[in-house]
C-alpha positions as CSV (number, residue, x, y, z in Angstrom):
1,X,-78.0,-15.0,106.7
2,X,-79.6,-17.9,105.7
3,X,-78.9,-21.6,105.4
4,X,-78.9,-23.2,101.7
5,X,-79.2,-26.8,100.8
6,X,-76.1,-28.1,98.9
7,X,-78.6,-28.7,95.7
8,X,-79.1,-25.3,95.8
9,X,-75.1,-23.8,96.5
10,X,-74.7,-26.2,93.1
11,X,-77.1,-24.6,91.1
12,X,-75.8,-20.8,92.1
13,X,-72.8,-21.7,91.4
14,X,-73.1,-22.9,88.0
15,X,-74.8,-20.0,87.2
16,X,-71.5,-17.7,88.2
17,X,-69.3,-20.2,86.0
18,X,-71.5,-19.9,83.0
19,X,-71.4,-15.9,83.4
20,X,-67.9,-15.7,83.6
21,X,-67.5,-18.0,80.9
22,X,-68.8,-15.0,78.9
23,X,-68.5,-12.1,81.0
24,X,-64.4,-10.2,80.6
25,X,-64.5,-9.3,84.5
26,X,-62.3,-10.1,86.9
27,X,-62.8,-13.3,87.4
28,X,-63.4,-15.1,90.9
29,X,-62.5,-18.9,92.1
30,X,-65.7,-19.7,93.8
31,X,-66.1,-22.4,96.5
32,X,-68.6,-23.4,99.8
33,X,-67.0,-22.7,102.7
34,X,-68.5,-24.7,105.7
35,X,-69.2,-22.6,108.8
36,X,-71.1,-22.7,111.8
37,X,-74.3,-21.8,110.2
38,X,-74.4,-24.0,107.2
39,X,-72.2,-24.5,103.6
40,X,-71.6,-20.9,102.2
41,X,-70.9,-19.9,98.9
42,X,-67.2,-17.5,98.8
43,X,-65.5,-16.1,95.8
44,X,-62.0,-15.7,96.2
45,X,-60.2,-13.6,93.1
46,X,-58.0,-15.6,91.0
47,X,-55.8,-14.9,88.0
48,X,-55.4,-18.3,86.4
49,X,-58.8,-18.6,86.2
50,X,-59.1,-15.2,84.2
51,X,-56.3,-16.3,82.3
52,X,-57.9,-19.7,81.0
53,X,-61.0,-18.2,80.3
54,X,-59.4,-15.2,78.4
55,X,-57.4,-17.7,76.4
56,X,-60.4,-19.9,75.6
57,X,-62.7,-16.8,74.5
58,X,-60.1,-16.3,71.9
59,X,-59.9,-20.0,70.8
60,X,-63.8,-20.2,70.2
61,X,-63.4,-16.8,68.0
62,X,-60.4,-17.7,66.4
63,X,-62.3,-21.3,65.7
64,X,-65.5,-19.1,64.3
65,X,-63.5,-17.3,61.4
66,X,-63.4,-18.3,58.2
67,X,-60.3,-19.7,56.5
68,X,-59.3,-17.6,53.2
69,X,-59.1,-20.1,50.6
70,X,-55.9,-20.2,47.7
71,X,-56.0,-19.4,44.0
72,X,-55.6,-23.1,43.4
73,X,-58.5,-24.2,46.1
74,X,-60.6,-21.8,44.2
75,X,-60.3,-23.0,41.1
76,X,-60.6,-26.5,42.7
77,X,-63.4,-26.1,43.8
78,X,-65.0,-24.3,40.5
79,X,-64.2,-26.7,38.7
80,X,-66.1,-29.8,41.3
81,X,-68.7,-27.2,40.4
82,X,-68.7,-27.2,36.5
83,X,-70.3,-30.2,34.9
84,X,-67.9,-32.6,32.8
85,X,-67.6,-32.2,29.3
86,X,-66.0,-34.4,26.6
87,X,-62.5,-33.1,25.3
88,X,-62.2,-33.5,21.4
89,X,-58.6,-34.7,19.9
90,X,-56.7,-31.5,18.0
91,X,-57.4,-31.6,14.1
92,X,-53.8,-30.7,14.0
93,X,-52.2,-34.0,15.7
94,X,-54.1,-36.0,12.6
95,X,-51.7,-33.9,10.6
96,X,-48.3,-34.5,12.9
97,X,-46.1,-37.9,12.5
98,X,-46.0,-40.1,14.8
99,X,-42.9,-39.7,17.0
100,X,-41.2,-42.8,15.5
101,X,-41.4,-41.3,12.1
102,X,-40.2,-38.4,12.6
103,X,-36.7,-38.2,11.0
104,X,-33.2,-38.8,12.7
105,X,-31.9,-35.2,13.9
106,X,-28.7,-34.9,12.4
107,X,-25.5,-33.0,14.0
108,X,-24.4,-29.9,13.5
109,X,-20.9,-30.8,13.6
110,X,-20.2,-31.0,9.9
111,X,-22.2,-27.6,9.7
112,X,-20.5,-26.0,12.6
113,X,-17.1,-27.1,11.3
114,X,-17.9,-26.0,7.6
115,X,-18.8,-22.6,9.0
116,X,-15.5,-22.7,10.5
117,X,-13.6,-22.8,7.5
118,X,-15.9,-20.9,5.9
119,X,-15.1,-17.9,8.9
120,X,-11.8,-19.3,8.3
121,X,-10.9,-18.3,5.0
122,X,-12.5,-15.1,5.4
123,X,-9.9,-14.2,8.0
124,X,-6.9,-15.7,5.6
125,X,-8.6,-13.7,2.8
126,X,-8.8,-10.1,4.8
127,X,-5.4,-10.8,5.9
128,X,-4.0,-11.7,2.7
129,X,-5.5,-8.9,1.2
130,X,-4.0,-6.2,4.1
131,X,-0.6,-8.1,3.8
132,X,-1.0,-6.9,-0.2
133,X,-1.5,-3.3,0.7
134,X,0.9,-3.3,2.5
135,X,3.2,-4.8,0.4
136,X,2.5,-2.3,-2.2
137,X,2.7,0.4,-0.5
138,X,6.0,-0.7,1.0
139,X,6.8,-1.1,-3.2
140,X,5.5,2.3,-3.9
141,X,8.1,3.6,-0.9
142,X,10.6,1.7,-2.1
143,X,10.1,2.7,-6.1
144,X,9.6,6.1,-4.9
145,X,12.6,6.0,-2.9
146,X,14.9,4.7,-6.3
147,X,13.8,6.8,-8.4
148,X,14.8,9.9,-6.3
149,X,18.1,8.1,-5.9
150,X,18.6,7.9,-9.3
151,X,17.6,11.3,-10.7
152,X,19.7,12.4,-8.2
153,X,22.9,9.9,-9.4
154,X,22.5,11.1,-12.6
155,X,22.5,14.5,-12.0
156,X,25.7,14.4,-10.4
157,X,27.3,12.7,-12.9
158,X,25.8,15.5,-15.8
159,X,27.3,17.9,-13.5
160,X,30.7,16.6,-13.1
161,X,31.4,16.5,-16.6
162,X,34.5,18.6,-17.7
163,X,32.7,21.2,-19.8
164,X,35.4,23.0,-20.7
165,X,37.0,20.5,-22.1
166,X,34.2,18.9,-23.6
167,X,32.9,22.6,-25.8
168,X,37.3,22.4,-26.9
169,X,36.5,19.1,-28.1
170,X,33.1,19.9,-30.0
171,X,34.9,23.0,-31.3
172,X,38.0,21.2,-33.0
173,X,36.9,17.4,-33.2
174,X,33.4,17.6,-33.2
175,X,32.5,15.3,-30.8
176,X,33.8,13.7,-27.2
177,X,33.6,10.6,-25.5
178,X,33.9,10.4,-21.4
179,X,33.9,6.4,-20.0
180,X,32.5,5.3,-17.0
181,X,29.9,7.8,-16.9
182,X,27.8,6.7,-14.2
183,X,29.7,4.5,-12.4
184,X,27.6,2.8,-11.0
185,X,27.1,-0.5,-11.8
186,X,23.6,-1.5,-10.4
187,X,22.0,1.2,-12.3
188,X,24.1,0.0,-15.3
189,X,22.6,-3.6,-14.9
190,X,19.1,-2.3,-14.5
191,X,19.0,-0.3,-17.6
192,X,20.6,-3.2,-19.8
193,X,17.9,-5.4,-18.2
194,X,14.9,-3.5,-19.1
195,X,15.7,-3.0,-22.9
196,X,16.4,-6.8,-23.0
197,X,13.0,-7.2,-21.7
198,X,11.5,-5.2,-24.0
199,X,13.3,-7.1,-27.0
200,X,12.0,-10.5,-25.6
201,X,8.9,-9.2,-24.5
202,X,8.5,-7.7,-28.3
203,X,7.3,-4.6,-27.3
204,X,10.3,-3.1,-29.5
205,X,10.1,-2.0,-33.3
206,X,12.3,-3.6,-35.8
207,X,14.7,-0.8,-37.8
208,X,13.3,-1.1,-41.0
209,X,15.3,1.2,-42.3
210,X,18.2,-1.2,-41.8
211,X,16.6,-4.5,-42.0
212,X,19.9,-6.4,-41.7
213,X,21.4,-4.5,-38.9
214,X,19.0,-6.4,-36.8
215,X,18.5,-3.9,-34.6
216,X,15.2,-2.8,-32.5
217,X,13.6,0.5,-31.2
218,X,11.1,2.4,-29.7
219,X,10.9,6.4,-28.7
220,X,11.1,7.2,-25.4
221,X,8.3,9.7,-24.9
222,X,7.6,8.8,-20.7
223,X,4.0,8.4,-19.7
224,X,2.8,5.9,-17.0
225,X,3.1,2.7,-19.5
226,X,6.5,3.4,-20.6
227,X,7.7,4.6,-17.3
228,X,6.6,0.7,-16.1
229,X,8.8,-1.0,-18.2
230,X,12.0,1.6,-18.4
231,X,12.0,3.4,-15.5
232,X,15.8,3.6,-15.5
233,X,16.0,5.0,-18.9
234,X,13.1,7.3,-18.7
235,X,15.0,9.2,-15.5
236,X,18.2,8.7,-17.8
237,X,16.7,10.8,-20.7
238,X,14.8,13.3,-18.0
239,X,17.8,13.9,-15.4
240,X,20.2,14.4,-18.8
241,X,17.9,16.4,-20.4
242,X,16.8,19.1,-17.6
243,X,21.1,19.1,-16.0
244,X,23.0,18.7,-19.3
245,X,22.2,22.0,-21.6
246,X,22.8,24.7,-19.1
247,X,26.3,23.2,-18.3
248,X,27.1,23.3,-22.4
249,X,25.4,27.1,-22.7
250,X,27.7,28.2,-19.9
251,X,30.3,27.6,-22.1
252,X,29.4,29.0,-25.7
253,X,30.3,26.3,-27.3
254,X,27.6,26.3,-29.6
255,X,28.2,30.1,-31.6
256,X,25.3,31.8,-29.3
257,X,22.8,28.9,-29.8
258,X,21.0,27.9,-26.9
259,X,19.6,24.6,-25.9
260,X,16.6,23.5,-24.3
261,X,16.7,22.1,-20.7
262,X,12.8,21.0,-20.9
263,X,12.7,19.2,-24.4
264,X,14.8,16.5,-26.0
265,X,14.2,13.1,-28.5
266,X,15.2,10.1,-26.8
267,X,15.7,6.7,-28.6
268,X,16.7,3.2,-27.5
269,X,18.4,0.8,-29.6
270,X,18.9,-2.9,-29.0
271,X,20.9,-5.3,-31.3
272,X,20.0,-9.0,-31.8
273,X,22.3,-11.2,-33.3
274,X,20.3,-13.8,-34.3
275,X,17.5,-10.8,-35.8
276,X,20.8,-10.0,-37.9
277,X,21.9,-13.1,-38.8
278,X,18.4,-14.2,-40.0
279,X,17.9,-11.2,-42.1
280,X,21.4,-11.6,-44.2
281,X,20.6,-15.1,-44.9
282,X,17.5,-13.7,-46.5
283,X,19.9,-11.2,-48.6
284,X,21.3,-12.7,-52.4
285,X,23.8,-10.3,-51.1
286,X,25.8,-8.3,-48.7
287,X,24.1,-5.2,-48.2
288,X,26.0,-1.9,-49.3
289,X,28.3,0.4,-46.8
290,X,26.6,2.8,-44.8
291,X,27.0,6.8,-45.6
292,X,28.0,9.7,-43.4
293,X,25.3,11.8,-42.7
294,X,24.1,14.4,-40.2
295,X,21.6,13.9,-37.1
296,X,20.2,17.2,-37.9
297,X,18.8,16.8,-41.7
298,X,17.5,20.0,-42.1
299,X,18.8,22.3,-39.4
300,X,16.1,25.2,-41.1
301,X,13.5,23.0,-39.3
302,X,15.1,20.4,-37.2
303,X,16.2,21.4,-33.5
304,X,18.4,18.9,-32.6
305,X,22.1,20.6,-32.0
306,X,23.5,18.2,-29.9
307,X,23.5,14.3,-30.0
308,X,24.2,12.2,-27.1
309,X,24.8,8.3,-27.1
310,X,25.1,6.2,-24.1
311,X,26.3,2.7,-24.9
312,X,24.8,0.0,-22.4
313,X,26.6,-2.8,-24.6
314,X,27.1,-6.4,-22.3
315,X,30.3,-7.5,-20.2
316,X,32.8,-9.2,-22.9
317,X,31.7,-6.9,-25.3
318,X,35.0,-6.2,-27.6
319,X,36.0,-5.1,-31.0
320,X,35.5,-8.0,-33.0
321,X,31.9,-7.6,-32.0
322,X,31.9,-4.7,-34.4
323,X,29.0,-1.6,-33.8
324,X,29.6,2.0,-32.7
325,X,30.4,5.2,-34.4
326,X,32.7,6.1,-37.0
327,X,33.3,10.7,-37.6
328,X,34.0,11.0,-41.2
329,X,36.1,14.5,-40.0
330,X,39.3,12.2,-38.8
331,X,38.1,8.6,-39.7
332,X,37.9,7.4,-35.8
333,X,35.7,5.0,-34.6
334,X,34.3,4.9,-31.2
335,X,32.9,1.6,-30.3
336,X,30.7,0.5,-28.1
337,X,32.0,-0.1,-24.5
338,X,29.9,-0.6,-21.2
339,X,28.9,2.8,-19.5
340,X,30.6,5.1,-22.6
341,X,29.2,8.5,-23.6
342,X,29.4,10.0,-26.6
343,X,28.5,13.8,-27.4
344,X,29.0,15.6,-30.8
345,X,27.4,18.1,-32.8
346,X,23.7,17.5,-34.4
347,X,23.8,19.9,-37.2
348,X,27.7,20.0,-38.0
349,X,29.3,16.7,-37.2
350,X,28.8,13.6,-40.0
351,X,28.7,10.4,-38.7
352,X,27.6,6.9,-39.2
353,X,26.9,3.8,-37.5
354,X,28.8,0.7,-37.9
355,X,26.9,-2.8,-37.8
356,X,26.8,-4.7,-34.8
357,X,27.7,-8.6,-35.5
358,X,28.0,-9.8,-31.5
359,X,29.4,-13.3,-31.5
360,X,29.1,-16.7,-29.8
361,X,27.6,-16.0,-26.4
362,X,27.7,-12.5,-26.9
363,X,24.1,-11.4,-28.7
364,X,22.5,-8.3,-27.6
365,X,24.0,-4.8,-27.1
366,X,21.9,-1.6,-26.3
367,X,22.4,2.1,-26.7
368,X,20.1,4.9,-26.0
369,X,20.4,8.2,-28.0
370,X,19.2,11.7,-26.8
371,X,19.1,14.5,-29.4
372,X,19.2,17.5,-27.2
373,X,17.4,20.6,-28.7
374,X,18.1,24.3,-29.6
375,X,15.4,26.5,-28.7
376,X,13.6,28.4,-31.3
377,X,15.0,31.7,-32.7
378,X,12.7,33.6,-31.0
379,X,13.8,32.2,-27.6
380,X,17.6,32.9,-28.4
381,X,17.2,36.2,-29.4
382,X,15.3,36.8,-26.3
């Protein structure tokens, strides 16, 4: 053992701090220990001491390593780096107005709300034109529907008819007459209608052949047009033409001659009183009495057999309103009278009309007249 001077102790023991600054042993707490022989050095282990100088190795490497930088301190400091330059002014502003000239932004509420009404109407406009369709489709029902009705009306009423008696009476009189044919008032009313709006609408021809009767006409052929404006009277003429002969056939009233139950000649007649009345004042004189004559003119090429008149003539309609049809075989005359049918023979019956004159008030009356036909002589023989 030896003694050491305190000088020296110092100096050894900086030496073991300075080496356990950097060394990772365990780590000792050193002191000088004084003992009979002199200060001595003595280490002593100590954990807070490792512990510090663990801790403070890590702060001094943790202090050596670099910081990474930031997108934006990068460019930073590139651009400390760059030398200045001089920015030049945009050609484009020189062609901009200035802010305070620009003009006013206007609202868009007028637009908006014109757009609106525009949208608007569309919608009033789509809807008006599916409330249309619909309407005529419910119109197309509903003619559809009245039509079947009628056909079917009239048909009945052909097919009540008392046949029997009707072929006595075309046998011995030559002709018969059955009121209240139809019966049915609303169908009445809509066929009068119609021919009056044909006379007014001047779709009807005047009867040349009897200027001062003042009467109109026009053939009844069907057809889409015609079926427009009479479509009453055009299912009058079909339903009496298709029901009507075979009834009559069944009972041989016309010696063996058959009639045809898909061909007929239909006619309507309107009378005018004021048509009639201009026309005679026109006349120096009163124009001469009508002749008998037959329907059929020349039965060697004519088919009609059997002539049918339905008289349409108005409510208040009475004798001394004159018209109807006078049978030369027994001198009767068989005037007009709302819902009336007359039937007598084409080819074998003479007849003639008698002038219509109407009065105050009363002025139009209307008749329709369907020659029914005989087929040809081929077809009967068959």
């Amino acid at each position: 053992m030896y003694a050491a001077s305190p000088f020296a102790a110092c100096i050894w023991l900086a030496s073991i701090a300075y080496i356990e600054a950097f060394t990772p042993l365990p780590h000792f707490e050193c002191t000088l220990v004084n003992t009979d022989d002199g200060w001595r050095p003595s280490r002593v282990p100590c954990n807070n001491v490792q512990q510090k100088a663990t801790a403070k190795t890590t702060t001094s490497l943790s202090a050596t390593r670099k910081k990474k930088l930031s997108m934006a301190e990068k460019r930073k400091r590139r651009g400390r780096k760059l030398p200045p330059r001089k920015v030049e002014r945009p050609a484009v502003l020189d062609r901009t107005p200035r802010v305070d000239s620009w003009a006013k932004t206007r609202t868009t509420d007028e637009s908006v709300a014109a757009m609106k009404e525009q949208e608007d109407a569309a919608a009033a406009a789509a809807a008006a034109a599916d409330n249309e369709i619909q309407a005529r489709a419910a119109a197309l029902v509903e003619s559809q529907r009245k039509s079947v009705d009628t056909l079917t009306l009239i048909r009945e009423r052909v097919e009540a008819l008392p046949y029997a008696e009707m072929a006595e009476a075309l046998r011995t009189e030559g002709y018969y007459v059955r009121d209240n044919f139809l019966d049915k008032e609303e169908l009445i009313g809509e066929m009068e209608q119609e021919a009056l709006t044909m006379m007014v609408g001047d779709t009807l021809e005047r009867d040349l052949s009897n200027l001062e009767s003042g009467e109109f006409t026009t053939a009844i052929q069907g057809g889409e047009d015609q079926y427009a404006d009479l479509p009453r009277t055009v299912e009058y003429i079909v339903s009496l033409t298709r029901h009507m002969p075979p009834m009559i056939d069944e009972q041989k009233a016309l010696d063996g001659c058959l009639l045809d139950a898909a061909a007929s000649t239909g006619t309507l007649r309107v009378f005018d009183r004021k048509a009639r009345e201009s026309s005679l004042a026109l006349l120096s004189e009163a124009p001469p009495a009508r002749e008998f004559g037959l329907a059929n003119e020349d039965n060697s090429s004519d088919l009609k057999k059997v002539t049918v008149l339905y008289f349409i003539s108005p409510v208040g309609w009475d004798g001394k309103c004159g018209g109807g049809v006078a049978f030369e075989a027994d001198g009767s005359v068989i005037a007009p009278a709302r819902d009336r049918l007359l039937v007598f023979l084409s080819d074998s019956t003479l007849y003639r009309m008698e002038p219509f004159s109407g009065r105050e008030g009363v002025d139009n009356c209307s008749y329709i007249v369907n020659h029914l036909l005989r087929k040809s002589t081929d077809e009967n023989q068959a």
